[in-house]
C-alpha positions, 0 to 999 in steps of 0.5 A: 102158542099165543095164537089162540089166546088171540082175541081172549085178552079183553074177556080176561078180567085182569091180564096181569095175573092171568099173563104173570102165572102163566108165565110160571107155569111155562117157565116151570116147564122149561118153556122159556120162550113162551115165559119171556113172551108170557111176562113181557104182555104182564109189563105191558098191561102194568101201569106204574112201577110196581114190586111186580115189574121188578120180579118180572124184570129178574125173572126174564132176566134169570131165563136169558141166563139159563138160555146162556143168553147173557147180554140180553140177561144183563139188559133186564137186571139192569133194568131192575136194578135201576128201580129196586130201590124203591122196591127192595129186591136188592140182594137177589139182584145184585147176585144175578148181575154179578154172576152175569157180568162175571161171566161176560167178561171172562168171554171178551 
């Protein structure tokens, strides 16, 4: 999918948003691997901590649930946990780590 925006990023005036409703729009056609790759080139493009990677961080989070992909699915809650804080975000988060880690342990 990504090869023919190959060569596209650098006419994009601002790849962030152009990557980040992409992304939406995949995942809301349940196309969850193009959304994680998609969302993965917004954080690549962010240049500071912002309210923007910590939705990125749940919403990839959020589709390695769906994907029953939960180790992966923790890894990027915790990575939005460690900075919600300062964002806020706290509730949400905090429902989807403890859905994940409930289900990881009554896998082990």
């Amino acid at each position: 999918m990504f090869d023919i925006l190959k060569g596209i990023e650098e006419r994009i005036a601002d790849p962030v948003i152009f990557y980040f409703v992409l992304g939406f729009d995949f995942e809301e056609k349940k196309k969850y691997r193009d959304a994680i790759e998609s969302w993965k080139k917004v954080l690549k493009y962010l240049k500071v901590d912002s309210e923007i990677r910590i939705i990125i961080y749940v919403k990839i989070g959020n589709i390695y649930k769906i994907m029953k992909r939960y180790e992966e699915a923790l890894a990027w809650i915790e990575k939005a946990n460690k900075i919600r804080d300062k964002k806020g975000h706290e509730k949400e988060i905090e429902e989807i780590l403890r859905y994940i880690q409930d289900i990881l342990k009554k896998r082990r």
